[in-house]
C-alpha positions as CSV (number, residue, x, y, z in Angstrom):
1,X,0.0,0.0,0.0
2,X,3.0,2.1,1.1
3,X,4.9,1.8,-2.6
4,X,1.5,2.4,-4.1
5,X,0.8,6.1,-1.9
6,X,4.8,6.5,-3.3
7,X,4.2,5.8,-6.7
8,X,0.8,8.0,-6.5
9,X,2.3,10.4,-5.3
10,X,5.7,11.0,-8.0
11,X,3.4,10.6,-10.7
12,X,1.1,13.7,-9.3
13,X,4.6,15.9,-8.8
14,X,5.4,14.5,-12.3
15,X,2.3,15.9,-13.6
16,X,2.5,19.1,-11.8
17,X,6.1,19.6,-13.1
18,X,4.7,19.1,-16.5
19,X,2.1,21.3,-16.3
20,X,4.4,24.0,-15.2
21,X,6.4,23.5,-18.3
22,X,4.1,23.6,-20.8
23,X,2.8,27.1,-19.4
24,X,6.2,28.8,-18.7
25,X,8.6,27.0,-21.0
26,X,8.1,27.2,-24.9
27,X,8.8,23.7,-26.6
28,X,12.0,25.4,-28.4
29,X,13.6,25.9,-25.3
30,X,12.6,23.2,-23.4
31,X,14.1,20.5,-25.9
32,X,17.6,23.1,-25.7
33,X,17.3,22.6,-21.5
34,X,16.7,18.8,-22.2
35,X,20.0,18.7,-24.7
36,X,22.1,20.7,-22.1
37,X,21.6,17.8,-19.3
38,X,22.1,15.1,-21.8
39,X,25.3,16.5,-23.0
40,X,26.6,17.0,-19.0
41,X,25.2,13.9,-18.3
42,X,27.2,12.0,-21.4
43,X,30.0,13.7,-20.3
44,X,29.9,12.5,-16.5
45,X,29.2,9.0,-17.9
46,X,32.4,9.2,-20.5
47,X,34.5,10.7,-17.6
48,X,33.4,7.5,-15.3
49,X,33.9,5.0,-17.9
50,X,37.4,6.1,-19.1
51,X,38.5,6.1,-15.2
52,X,37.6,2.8,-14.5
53,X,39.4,1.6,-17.5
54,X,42.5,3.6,-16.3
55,X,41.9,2.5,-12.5
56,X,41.7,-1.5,-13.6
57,X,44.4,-1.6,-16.4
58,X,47.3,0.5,-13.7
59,X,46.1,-2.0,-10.9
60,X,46.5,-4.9,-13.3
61,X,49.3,-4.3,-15.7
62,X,51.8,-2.0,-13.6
63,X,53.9,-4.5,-12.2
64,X,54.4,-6.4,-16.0
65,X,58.1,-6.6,-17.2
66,X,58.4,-4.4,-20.1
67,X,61.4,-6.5,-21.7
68,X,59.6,-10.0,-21.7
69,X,56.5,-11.6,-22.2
70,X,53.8,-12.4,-19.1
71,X,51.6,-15.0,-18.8
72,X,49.2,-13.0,-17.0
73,X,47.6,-12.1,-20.7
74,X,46.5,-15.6,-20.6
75,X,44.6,-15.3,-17.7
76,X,42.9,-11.6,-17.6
77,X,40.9,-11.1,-20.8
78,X,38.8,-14.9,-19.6
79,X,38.5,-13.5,-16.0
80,X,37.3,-10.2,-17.6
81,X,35.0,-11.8,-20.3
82,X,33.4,-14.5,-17.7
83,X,32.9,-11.4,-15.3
84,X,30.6,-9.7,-17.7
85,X,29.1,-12.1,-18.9
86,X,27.8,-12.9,-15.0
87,X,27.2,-9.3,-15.1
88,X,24.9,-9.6,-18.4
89,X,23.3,-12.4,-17.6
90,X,22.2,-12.3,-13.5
91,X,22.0,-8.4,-13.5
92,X,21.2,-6.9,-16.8
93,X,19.0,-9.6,-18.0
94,X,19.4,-8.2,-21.9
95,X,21.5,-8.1,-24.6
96,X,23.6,-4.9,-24.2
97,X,26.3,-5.6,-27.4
98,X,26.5,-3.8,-30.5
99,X,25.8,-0.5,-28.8
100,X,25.5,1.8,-31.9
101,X,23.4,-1.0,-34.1
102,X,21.1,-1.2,-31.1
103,X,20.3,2.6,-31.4
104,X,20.0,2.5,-34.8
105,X,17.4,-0.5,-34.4
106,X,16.0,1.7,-31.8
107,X,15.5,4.5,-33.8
108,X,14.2,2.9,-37.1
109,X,12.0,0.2,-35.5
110,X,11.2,0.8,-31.4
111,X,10.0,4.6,-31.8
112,X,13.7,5.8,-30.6
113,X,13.1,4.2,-27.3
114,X,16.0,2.6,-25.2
115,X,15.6,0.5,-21.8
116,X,16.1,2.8,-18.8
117,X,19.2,0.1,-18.1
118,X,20.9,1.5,-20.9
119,X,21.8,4.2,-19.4
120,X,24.1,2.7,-17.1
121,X,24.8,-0.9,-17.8
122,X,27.1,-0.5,-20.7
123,X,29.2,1.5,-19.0
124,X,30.0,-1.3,-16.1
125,X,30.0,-3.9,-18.5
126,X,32.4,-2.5,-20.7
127,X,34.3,-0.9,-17.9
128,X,35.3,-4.8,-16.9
129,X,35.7,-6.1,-20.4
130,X,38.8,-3.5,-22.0
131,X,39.9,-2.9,-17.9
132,X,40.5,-7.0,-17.7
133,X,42.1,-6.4,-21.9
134,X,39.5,-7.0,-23.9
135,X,39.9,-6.1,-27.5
136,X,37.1,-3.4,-27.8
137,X,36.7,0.3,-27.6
138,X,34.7,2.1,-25.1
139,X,33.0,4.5,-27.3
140,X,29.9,2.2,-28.6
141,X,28.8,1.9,-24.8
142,X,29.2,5.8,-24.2
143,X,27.3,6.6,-27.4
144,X,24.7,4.0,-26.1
145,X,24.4,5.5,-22.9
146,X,24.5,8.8,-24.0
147,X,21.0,7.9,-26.2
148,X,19.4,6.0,-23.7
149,X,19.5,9.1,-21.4
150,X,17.9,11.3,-24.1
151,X,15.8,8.6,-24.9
152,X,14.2,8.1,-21.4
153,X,14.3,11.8,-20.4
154,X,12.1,12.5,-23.7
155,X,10.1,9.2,-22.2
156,X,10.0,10.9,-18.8
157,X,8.5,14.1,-20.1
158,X,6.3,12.3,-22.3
159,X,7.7,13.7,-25.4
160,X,6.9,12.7,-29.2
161,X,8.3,10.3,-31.3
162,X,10.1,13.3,-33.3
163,X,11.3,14.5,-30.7
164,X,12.8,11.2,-28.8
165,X,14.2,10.6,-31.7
166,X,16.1,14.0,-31.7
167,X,17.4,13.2,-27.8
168,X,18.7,9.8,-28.5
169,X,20.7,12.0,-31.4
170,X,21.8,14.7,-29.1
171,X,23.3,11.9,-26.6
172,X,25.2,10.1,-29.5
173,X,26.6,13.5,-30.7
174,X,27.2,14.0,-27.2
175,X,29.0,11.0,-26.1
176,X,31.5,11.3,-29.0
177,X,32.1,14.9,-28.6
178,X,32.4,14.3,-24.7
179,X,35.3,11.2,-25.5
180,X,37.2,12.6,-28.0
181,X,36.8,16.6,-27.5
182,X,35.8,17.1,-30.5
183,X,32.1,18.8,-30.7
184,X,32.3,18.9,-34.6
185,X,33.0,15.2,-35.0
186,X,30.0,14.3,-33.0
187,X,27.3,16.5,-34.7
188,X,28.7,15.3,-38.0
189,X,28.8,11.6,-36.4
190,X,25.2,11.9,-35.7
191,X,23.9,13.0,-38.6
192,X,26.0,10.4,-41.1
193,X,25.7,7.3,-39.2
194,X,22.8,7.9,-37.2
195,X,21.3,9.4,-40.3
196,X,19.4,11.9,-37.7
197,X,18.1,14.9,-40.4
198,X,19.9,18.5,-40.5
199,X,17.4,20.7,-40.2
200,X,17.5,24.2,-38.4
201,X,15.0,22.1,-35.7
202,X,17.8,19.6,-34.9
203,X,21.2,21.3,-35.5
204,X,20.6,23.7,-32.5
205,X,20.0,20.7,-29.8
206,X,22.7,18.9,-30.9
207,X,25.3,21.3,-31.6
208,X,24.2,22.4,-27.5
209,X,24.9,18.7,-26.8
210,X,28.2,18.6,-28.6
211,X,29.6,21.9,-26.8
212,X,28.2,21.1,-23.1
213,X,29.7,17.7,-23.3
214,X,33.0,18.9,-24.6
215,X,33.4,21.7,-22.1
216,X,32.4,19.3,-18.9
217,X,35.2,16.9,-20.3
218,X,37.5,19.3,-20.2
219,X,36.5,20.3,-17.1
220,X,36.6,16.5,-15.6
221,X,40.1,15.7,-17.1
222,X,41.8,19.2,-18.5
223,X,43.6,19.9,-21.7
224,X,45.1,16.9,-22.8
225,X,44.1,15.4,-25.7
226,X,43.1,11.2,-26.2
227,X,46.0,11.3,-29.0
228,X,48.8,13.9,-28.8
229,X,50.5,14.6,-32.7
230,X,52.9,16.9,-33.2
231,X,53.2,17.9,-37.5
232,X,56.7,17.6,-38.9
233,X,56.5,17.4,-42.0
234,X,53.5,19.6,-44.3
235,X,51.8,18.3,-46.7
236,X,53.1,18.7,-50.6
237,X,50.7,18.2,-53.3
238,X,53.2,15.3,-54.7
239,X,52.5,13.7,-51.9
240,X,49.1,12.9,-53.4
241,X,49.1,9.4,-55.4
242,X,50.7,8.0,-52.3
243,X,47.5,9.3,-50.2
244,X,45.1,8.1,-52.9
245,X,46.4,4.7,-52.4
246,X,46.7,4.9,-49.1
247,X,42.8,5.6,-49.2
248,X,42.3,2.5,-51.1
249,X,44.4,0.4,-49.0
250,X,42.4,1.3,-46.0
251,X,38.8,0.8,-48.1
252,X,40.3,-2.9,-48.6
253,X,41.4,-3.0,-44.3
254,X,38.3,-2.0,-43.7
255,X,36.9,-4.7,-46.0
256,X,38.8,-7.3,-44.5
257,X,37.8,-5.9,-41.2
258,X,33.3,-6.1,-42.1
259,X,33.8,-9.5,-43.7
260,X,36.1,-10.9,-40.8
261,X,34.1,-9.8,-37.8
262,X,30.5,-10.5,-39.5
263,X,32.0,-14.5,-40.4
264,X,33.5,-14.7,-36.7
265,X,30.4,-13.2,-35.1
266,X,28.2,-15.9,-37.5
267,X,30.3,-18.3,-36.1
268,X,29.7,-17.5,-32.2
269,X,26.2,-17.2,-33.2
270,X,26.2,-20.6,-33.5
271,X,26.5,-20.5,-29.7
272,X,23.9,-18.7,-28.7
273,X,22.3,-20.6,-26.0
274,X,25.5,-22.1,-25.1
275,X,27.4,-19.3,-22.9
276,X,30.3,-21.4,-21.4
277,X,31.2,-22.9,-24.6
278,X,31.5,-19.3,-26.0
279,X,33.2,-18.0,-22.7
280,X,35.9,-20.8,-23.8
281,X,35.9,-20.2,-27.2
282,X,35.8,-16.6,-27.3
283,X,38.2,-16.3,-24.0
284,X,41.1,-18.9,-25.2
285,X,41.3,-17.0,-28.6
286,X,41.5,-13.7,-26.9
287,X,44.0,-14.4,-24.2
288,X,46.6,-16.7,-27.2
289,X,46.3,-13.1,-29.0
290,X,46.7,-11.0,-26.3
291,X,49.8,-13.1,-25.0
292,X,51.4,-13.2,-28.6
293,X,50.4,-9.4,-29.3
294,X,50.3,-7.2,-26.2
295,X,49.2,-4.1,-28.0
296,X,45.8,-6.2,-28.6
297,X,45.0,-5.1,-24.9
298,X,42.1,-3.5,-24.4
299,X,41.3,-0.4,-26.3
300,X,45.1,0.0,-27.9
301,X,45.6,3.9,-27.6
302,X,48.7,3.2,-26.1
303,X,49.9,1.8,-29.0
304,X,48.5,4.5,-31.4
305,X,50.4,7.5,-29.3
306,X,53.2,5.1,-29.6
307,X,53.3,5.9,-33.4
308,X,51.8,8.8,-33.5
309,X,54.5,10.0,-31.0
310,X,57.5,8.2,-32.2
311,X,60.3,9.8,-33.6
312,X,63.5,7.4,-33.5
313,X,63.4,3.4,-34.3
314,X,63.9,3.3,-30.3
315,X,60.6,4.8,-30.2
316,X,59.0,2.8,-32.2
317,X,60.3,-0.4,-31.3
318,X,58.8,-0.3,-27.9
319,X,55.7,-1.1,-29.8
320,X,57.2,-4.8,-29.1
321,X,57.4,-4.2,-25.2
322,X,55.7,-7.1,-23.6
323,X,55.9,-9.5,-26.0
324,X,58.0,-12.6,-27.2
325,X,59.5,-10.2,-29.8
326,X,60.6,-8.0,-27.7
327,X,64.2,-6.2,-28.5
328,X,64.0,-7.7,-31.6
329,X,63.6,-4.5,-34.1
330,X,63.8,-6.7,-37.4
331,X,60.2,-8.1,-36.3
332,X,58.8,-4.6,-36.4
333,X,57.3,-4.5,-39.7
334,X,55.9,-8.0,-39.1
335,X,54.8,-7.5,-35.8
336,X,52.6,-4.7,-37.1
337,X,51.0,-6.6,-40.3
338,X,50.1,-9.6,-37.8
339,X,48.4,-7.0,-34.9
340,X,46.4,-5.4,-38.6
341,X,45.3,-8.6,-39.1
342,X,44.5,-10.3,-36.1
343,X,43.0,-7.2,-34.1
344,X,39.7,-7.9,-35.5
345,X,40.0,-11.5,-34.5
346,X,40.8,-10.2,-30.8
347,X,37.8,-7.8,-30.8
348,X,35.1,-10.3,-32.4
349,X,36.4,-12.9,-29.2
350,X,35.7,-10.4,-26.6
351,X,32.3,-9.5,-27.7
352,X,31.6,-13.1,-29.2
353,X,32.8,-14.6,-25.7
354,X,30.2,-12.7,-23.6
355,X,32.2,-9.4,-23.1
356,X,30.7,-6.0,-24.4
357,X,32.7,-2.8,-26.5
358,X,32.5,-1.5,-29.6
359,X,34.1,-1.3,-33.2
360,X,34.8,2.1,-32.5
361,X,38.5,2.2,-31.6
362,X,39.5,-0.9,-33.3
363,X,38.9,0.7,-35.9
364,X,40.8,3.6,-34.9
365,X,43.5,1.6,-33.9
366,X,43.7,-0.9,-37.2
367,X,43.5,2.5,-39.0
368,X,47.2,3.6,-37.4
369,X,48.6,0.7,-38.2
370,X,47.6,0.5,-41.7
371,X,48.8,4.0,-42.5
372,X,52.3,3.3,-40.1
373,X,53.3,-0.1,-42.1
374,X,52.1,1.3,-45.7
375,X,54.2,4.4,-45.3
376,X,57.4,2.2,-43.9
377,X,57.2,-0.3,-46.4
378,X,56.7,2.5,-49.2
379,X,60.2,4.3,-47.5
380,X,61.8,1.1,-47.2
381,X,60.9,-0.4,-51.1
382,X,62.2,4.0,-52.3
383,X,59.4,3.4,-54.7
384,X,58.4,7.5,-54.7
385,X,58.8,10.5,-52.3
386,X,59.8,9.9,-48.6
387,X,56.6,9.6,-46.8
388,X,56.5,10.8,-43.0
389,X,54.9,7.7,-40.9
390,X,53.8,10.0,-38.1
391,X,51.7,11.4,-40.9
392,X,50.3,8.2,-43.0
393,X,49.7,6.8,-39.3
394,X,47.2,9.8,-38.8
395,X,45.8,9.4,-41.9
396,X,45.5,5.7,-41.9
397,X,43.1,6.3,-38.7
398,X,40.7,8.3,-41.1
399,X,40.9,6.2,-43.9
400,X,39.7,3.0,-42.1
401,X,37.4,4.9,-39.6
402,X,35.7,6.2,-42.8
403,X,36.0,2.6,-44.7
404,X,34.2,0.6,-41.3
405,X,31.8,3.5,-40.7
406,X,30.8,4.9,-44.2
407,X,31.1,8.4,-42.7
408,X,34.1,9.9,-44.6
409,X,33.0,13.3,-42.3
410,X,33.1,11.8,-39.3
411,X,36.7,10.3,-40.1
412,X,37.9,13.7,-41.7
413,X,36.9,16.2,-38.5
414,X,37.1,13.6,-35.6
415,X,41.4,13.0,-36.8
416,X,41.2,16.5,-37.3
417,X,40.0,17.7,-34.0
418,X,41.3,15.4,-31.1
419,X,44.9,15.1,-32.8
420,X,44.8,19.1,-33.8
421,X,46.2,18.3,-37.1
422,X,43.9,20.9,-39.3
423,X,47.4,21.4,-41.2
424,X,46.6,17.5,-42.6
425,X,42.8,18.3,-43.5
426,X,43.5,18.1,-47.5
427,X,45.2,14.6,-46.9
428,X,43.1,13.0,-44.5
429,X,40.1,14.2,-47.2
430,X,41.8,12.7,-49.5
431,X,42.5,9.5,-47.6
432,X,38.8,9.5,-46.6
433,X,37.3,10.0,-49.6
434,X,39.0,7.2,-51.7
435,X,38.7,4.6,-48.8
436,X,35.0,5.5,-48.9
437,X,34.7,5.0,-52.8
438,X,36.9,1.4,-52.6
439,X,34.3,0.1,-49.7
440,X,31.0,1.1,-51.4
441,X,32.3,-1.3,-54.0
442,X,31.9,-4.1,-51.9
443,X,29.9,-3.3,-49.1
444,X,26.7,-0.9,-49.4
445,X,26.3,0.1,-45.6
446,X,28.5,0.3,-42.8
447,X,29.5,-2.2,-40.0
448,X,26.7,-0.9,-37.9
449,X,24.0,-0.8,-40.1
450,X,24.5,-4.2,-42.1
451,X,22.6,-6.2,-39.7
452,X,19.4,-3.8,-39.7
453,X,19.6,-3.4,-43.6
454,X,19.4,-7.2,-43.8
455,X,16.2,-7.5,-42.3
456,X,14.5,-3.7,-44.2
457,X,15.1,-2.1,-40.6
458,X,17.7,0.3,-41.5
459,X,16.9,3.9,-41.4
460,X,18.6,6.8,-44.4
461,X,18.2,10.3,-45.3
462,X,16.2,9.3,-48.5
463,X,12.7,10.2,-46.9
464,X,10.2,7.8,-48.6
465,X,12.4,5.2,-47.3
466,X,13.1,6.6,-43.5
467,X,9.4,7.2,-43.3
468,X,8.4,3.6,-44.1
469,X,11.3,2.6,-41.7
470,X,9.7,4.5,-38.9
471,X,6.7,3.1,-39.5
472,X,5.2,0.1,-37.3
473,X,3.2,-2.7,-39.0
474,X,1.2,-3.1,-35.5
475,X,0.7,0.4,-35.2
476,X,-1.8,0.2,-38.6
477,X,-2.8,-3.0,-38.0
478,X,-6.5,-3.6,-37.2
479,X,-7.1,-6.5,-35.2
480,X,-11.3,-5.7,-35.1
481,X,-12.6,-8.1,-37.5
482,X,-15.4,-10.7,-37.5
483,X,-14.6,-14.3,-38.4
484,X,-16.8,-16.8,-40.3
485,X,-16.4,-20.4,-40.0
486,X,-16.1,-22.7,-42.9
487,X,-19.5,-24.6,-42.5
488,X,-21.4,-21.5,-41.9
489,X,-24.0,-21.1,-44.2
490,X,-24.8,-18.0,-46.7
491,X,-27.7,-16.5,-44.4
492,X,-25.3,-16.5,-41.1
493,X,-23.0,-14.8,-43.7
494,X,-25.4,-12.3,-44.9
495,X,-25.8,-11.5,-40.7
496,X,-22.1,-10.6,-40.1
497,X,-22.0,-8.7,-43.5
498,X,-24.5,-6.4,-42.2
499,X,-22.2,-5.8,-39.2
500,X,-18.9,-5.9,-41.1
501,X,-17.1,-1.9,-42.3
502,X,-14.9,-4.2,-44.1
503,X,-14.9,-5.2,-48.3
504,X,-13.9,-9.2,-46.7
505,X,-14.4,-11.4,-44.1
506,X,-11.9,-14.1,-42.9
507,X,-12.7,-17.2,-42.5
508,X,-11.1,-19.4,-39.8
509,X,-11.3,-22.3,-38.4
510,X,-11.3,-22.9,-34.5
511,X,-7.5,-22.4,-33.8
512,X,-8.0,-19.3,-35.9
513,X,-5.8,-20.5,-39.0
514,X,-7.2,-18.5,-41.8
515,X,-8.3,-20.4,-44.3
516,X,-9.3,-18.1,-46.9
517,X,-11.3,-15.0,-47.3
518,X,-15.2,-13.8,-48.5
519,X,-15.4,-10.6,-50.9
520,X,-18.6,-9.1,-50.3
521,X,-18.1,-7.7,-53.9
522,X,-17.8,-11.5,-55.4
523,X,-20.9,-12.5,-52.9
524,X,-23.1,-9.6,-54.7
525,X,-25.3,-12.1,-56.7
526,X,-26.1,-14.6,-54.2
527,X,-26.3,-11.7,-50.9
528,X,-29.7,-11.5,-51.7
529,X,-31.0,-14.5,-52.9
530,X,-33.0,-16.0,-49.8
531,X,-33.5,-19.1,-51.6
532,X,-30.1,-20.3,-51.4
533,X,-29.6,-19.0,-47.9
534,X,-29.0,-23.0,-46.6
535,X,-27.2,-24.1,-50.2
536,X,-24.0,-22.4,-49.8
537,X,-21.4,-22.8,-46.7
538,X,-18.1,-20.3,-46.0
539,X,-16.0,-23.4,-47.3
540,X,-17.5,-23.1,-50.8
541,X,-17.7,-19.5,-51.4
542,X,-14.3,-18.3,-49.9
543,X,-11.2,-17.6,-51.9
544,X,-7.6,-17.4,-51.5
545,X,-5.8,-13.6,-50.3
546,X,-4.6,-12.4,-53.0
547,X,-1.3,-11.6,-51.0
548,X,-0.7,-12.0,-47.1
549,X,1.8,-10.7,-44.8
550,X,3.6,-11.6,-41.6
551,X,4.3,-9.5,-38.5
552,X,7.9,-9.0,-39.6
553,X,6.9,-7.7,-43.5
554,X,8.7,-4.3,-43.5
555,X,6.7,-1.7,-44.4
556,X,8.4,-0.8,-47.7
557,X,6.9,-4.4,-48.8
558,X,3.5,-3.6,-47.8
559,X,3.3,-0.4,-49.6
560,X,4.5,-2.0,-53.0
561,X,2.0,-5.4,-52.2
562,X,-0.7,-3.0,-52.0
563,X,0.6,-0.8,-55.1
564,X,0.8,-4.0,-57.2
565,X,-2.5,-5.7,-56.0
566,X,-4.6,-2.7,-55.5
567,X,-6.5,-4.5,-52.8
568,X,-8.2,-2.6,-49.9
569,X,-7.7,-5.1,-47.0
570,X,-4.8,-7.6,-46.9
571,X,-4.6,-9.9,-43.8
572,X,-1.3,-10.2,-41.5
573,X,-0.6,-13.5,-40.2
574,X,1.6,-15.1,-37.7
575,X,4.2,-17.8,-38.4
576,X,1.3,-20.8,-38.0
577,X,-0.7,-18.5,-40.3
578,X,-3.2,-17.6,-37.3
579,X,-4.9,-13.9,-37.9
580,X,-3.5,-11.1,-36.4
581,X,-5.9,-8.7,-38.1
582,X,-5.9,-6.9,-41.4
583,X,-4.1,-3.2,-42.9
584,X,-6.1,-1.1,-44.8
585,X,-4.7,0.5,-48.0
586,X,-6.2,3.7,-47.3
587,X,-5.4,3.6,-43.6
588,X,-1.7,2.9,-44.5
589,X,-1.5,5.7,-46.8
590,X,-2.8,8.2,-44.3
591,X,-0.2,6.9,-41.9
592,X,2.3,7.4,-44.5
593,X,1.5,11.2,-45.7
594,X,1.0,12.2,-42.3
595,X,4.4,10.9,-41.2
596,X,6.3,12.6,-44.3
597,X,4.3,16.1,-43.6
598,X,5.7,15.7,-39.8
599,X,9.1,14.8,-41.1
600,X,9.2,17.5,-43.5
601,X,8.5,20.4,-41.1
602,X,11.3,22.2,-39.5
């Protein structure tokens, strides 16, 4: 009785507080107050995450020989896998992985709404997974969280669709700006990967986001950057053939990297009521990695400062620290291919094992690589002009960032802003642009959206498209009909006709199969006919849909079903083909030119 007086009573504040608002606070202003907090509050939550990481890797690794290899890799990444899993499984109770595919899913199918353990539970999780050295990057769980706390303070105040899906926006931009310092990178991040609109409506709230999360960060953890460069050498415009094929080099990494994860992720799939078997799998591949290649540890931005930084071979070569190969500066070219191509091994283990992280800095972090051992080997074969590695290392981060993500933007002004290399802008476009142009070959959408796109649920900036996207099958679906049985004769029919607004009737039998359908059109020249009243049953006079759908039909399907048969009622059935109800043509399209007048409005 107690919690129920409690509950009674924050729902009353809730609506008093609401009430208030919506007399003293204009809607414009209120969704610029709302994008304030979630920018502080994706701020806080990168801040916490990023210490955690720190505190658990320093209380873990600090004591580790730097000249030798330790067998403590072995043991870490399972202990941190098996923890979160635990976590996942007795805590969380959901799936809490592909962070930035789950917004997306969010967005384009679940009205922009995110479980209120969203905005917390990925940050734990993945706090435990890199701390322990798994092979994932933190920023997928910060842009999750971020979301979910737009998301559920739109849900708290009761907000629209539109509106929601604006937050969860404004907490994505937020999150990246907030982790990397770098406002510009997250609005631009938002609106090519998110595929959030840029209207005057939405570029205000986010670009508020953006800022306030970058100017808390820098208030939680001052002026140092995540990756500190320093320019050398400037960029000369015969410089330019090597950075076109150092674009298309990185659209073929980033290739490798898509087709890799999605086969090793299809392959822990396999395993998806099994957990133990893919704590084992995923845990024994990830430790052997991690032991072999130290720089596989956990997010890796050690090793990108390391070559980003470097300016003798001693400076580089510590890149082998840790390792078996250690002191042994002949293996450093090889050492580097081998981390390029097994980092996305690592990474699909952690998260296929049970752990959670994103694709976020792998990415990042195959992206250095690639650009550090295609600039060595080009210096070391003479075939051109000396390239500077620092530089290709830099630019190798944008080329593959833009290759994974198909957001050559988001590559261009994030490498830009949290390295302060605006002097490389023309190269990393460049870069960006042709690694862009060599993955659209081969893959159409990006790492995060592939799964979605598979199954129609994938959201763009093409309109006609992101409107049937948003759209719900359920939320046009009628489920108000009357059945007719199929030994019910043609004056019992003539009854329910009288009561029907519909042009059919179903007709099921007692499980509620459908078994066909009566058009009252077709029925015309018997309706009336008393005589035959007991001569005809359902069973004789009923005929086949002449299309059905299922609850899963995307909505795109539907409109072209309805385009091609020009029928006014089609029925929706389940997977044992029992009724769910029926869509209306003209119902549908009203749903439809509504929703594209609302998305068209500023």
């Amino acid at each position: 009785m107690n919690e129920q007086v409690k509950e009674t009573q924050g729902t009353a504040w809730l609506q008093r507080l609401l009430e208030w608002r919506l007399a003293h606070v204009s809607d414009k202003m209120f969704i610029l107050i709302l994008a304030f907090a979630v920018g502080f509050f994706a701020a806080v939550a990168a801040f916490v995450l990023h210490s955690c990481i720190n505190l658990i890797v320093s209380l873990l690794t600090s004591s580790f020989n730097q000249s030798s290899y330790n067998w403590l890799y072995l043991v870490y990444p399972v202990i941190g896998i098996y923890l979160t899993s635990l976590f996942v499984r007795h805590i969380v109770r959901d799936n809490i992985s592909h962070g930035i595919t789950r917004i997306l899913y969010a967005i384009s199918s679940n009205r922009s709404r995110l479980k209120s353990h969203n905005t917390w539970s990925s940050v734990i999780a993945s706090a435990i997974t890199i701390g322990f050295g798994g092979s994932v990057g933190a920023e997928a769980p910060i842009v999750l969280t971020g979301s979910a706390i737009g998301s559920n303070l739109g849900k708290l105040f009761r907000l629209d669709n539109k509106t929601l899906m604006l937050l969860v926006g404004c907490g994505a931009a937020g999150a990246i700006a907030g982790i990397f310092k770098a406002p510009i990178a997250g609005l631009v991040f938002t609106l090519e990967v998110l595929m959030i609109d840029l209207t005057m409506a939405s570029l205000l709230p986010i670009l508020v986001s953006c800022v306030t999360a970058t100017c808390f960060t820098y208030i939680f953890s001052g002026d140092a950057s995540l990756f500190t460069f320093h320019l050398d050498s400037d960029w000369i415009v015969e410089r330019t053939p090597a950075c076109i094929l150092l674009g298309v080099f990185c659209g073929l990494v980033s290739l490798y990297f898509i087709r890799t994860m999605s086969a090793v992720e299809g392959m822990f799939a396999k395993f998806k009521d099994k957990p133990y078997v893919r704590l084992v799998i995923g845990g024994v591949m990830l430790s052997m990695l991690i032991f072999l290649f130290p720089s596989l540890y956990g997010e890796g931005y050690r090793s990108i400062n390391l070559l980003l930084n470097g300016r003798t071979e001693a400076d580089w070569n510590q890149i082998l620290n840790n390792s078996l190969f250690a002191g042994q500066t002949a293996m450093l070219i090889p050492y580097l291919a081998l981390v390029l191509l097994t980092k996305v091994f690592a990474t699909s283990a952690t998260n296929g094992g049970g752990g959670c992280g994103g694709t976020f800095a792998p990415s990042l972090f195959i992206g250095c690589f690639a650009g550090f051992l295609f600039s060595r080997v080009w210096n070391l074969e003479q075939i051109g002009l000396y390239l500077p590695e620092k530089n290709f290392a830099l630019l190798g981060m944008a080329g593959v960032m833009s290759g994974v993500m198909h957001a050559p933007l988001t590559g261009i002004f994030l490498i830009a802003e949290i390295t302060s290399g605006y002097n490389m802008f023309m190269p990393l476009m460049i870069v960006s642009v042709c690694s862009y142009l060599t993955i659209i070959i081969f893959e159409p959408h990006s790492i995060y959206g592939a799964r979605l796109a598979k199954e129609g649920k994938l959201i763009t900036h093409h309109t006609d498209h992101a409107v049937l996207t948003l759209m719900s099958l359920n939320t046009v679906l009628d489920k108000d009909f009357l059945a007719i049985d199929p030994d019910m004769e043609l004056g019992q029919i003539v009854h329910k006709v009288s009561r029907s607004n519909r042009s059919v009737l179903p007709v099921l039998d007692a499980a509620g199969t459908l078994l066909g359908e009566l058009e009252i059109r077709r029925l015309r020249k018997v309706l009336f006919r008393t005589e035959l009243y007991h001569h005809f049953q359902a069973s004789q006079l009923m005929s086949e849909p002449v299309a059905i759908f299922t609850e899963d039909t995307p909505m795109a399907e539907v409109m072209k079903t309805f385009e091609r048969t020009q029928a006014d009622w089609l029925p929706v059935l389940d997977r044992d083909r029992h009724l769910k109800g029926y869509l209306s043509r003209k119902q549908v399209y009203i749903t439809y030119r509504k929703m594209v007048a609302d998305m068209s409005e500023e």
